[in-house]
ZAFI-292712 format. One line per field, with one value per residue (C-alpha): residue number from 1; y, z, x. Coordinates in steps of 0.5 Angstrom, whole numbers. Layout:
! ZAFI-292712
i = [NUM|...]
Y = [Y|...]
Z = [Z|...]
X = [X|...]
END
This chain:
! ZAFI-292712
i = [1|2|3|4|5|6|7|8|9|10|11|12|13|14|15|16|17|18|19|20|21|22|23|24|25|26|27|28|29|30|31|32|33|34|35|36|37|38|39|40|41|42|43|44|45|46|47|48|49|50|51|52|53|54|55|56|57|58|59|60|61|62|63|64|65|66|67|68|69|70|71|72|73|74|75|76|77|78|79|80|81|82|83|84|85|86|87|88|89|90|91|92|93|94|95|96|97|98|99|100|101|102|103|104|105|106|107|108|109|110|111|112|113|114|115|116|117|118|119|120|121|122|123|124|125|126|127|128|129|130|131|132|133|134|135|136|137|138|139|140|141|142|143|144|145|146|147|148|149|150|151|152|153|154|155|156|157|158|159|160|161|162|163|164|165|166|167|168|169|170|171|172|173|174|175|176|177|178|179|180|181|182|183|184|185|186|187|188|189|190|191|192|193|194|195|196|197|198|199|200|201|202|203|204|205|206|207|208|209|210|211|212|213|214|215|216|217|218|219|220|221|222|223|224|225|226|227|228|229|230|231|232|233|234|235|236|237|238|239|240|241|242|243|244|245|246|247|248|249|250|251|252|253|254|255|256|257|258|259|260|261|262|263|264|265|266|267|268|269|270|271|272|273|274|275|276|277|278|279|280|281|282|283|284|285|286|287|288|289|290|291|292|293]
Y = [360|356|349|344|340|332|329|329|333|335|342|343|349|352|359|364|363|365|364|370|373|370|364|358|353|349|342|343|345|339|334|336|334|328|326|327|323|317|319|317|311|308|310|308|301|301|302|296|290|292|291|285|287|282|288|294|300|306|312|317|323|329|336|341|346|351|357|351|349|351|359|365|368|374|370|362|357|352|346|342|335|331|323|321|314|309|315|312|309|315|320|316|316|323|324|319|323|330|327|324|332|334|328|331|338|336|330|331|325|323|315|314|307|306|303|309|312|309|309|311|317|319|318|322|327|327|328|335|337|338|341|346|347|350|354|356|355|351|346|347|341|341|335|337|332|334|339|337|339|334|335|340|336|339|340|337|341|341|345|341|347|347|344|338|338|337|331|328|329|326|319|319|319|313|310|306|302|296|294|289|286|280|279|273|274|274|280|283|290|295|302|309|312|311|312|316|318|326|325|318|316|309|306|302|295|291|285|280|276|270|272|278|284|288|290|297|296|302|299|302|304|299|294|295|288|283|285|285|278|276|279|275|271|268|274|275|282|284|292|297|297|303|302|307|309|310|306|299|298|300|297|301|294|293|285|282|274|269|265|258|253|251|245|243|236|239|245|241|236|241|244|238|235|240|236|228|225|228|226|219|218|219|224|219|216|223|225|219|222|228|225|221|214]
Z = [32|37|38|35|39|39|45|46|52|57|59|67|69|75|74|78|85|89|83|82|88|83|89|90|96|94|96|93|86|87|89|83|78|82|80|73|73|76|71|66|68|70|64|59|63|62|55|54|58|53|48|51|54|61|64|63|61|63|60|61|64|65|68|62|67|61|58|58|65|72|71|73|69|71|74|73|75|68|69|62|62|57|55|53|53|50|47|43|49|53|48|48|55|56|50|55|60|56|53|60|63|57|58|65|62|58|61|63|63|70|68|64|67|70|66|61|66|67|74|76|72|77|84|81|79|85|89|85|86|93|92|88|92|98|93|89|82|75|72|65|61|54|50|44|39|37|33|28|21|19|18|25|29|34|41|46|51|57|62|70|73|78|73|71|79|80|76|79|85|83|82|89|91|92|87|91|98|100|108|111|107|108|104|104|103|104|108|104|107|113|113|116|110|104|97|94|102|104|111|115|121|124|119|113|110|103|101|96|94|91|84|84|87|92|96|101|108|113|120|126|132|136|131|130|134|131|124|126|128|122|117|111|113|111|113|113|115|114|114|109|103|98|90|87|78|79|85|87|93|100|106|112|117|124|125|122|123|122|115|117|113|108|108|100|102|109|103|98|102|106|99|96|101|101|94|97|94|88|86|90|92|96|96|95|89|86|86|82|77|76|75|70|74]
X = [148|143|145|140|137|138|135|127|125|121|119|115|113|110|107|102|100|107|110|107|113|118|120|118|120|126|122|117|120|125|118|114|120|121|114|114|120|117|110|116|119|113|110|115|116|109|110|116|113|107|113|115|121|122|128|125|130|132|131|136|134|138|135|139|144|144|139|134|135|131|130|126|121|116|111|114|119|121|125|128|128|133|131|137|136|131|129|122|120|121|118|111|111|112|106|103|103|101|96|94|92|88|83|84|82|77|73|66|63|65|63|69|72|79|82|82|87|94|93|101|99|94|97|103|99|95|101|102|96|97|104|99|94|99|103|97|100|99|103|105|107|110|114|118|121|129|129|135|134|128|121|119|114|109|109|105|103|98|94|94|89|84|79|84|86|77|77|84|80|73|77|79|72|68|64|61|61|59|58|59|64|70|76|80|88|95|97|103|104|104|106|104|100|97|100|92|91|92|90|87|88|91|95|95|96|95|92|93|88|88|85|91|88|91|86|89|86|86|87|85|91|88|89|97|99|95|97|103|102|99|104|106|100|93|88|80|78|71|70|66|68|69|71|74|75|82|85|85|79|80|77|76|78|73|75|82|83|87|84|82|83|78|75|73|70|66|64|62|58|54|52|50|47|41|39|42|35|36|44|41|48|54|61|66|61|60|67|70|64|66|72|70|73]
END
């Protein structure tokens, strides 16, 4: 009698292209289940600050080493994956995640805005498009729900093929670009490559602004010692500007400086002084005004 079935789980399956030979290379099996695990942390964490958990939890998750762990089929490779804890939150994500895919699979209108998309998702799912596009194979997902005796409830099952992998890639395009342009903010990071990059040259950082976006900036090779100096600085960079649909925006860098101090007073003085006739009056005068003093 088969045992029942009492934690969610999560089935990934790698089929055709050299699945087809019944042999995939080791790193990149381990790499796309690596990315599916993050897609369900992230997602679910996503999920339980939604909720308003201040500490997210962990789910649990347990690759199954029995007649549902990692096998050979003619044709495909299949990992089951257990969520053992916090089980509601990580059966959503897992949904989330699922349901993810086939708007991918489904999607034809190209204008769909980002915030339709979890963001995490995409990067992760763009990273095992790459895996695929090498190994020429196709990602199954499936989420089932336990089975142990109640009301069976429906799989949840996708497709990532070439056409969810097409429309992956259309959120990397740009949407539009914008030169020249100057950001102002807090240079917070510095590193090789780029999260949503396959490839680009010289290497990379991220900005911070004031209003709480994260600009990604790709600095050229030559750039490498003045952003070193001005790490965890105040920082103005001009450069061309791309927008994205699903990713944060990217600068091309041309000039990195340090941020001068700004002053308000100078600022406001030169922005009103066009029109002294008109107030009839002077700075400090106008500024006990709006103060109400």
């Amino acid at each position: 009698m088969a045992t029942e079935q009492t934690d969610p789980i999560i089935i990934v399956k790698l089929q055709d292209g050299l699945a087809d030979r019944h042999r995939l290379p080791l790193n990149h099996v381990i790499s796309v289940l690596e990315e599916v695990r993050s897609m369900v942390t992230e997602a679910g964490h996503e999920i339980q600050r939604e909720r308003g958990l201040e500490k997210p939890a962990d789910f649990g998750l347990e690759l199954l080493a029995e007649e549902g762990g990692i096998i050979f089929k003619v044709g495909s490779v299949e990992a089951t994956i257990a969520i053992t804890t916090n089980v509601q939150d990580g059966f959503l994500a897992a949904q989330k995640i699922v349901k993810t895919v086939e708007r991918l699979r489904g999607e034809q209108d190209k204008k769909t805005p980002k915030e339709d998309y979890d963001v995490h998702i995409i990067r992760r799912l763009n990273r095992i498009a790459r895996i695929q596009k090498t190994d020429r194979t196709k990602l199954n997902l499936s989420v089932r729900a336990p089975r142990n005796g109640h009301e069976p409830t429906p799989d949840y099952s996708a497709l990532f093929d070439q056409v969810a992998i097409d429309s992956v890639r259309s959120m990397q395009a740009p949407t539009f670009s914008i030169e020249p342009m100057t950001i102002y903010g807090k240079l917070m990071q510095l590193k090789d490559k780029d999260e949503e990059e396959a490839s680009g040259r010289g290497f990379w950082g991220e900005v911070l602004r004031e209003s709480g976006e994260s600009w990604r900036v790709q600095f050229k090779a030559s750039d490498v010692d003045v952003a070193a100096r001005l790490f965890r600085h105040q920082v103005s960079i001009t450069g061309k500007a791309f927008y994205f649909r699903a990713f944060s925006p990217k600068l091309l860098a041309q000039e990195i400086l340090p941020e001068t101090e700004k002053d308000y007073e100078k600022a406001f003085d030169e922005l009103y002084g066009c029109d002294k006739k008109l107030y009839n009056s002077d700075f400090v005068s106008l500024l006990k005004e709006m103060r109400g003093e």
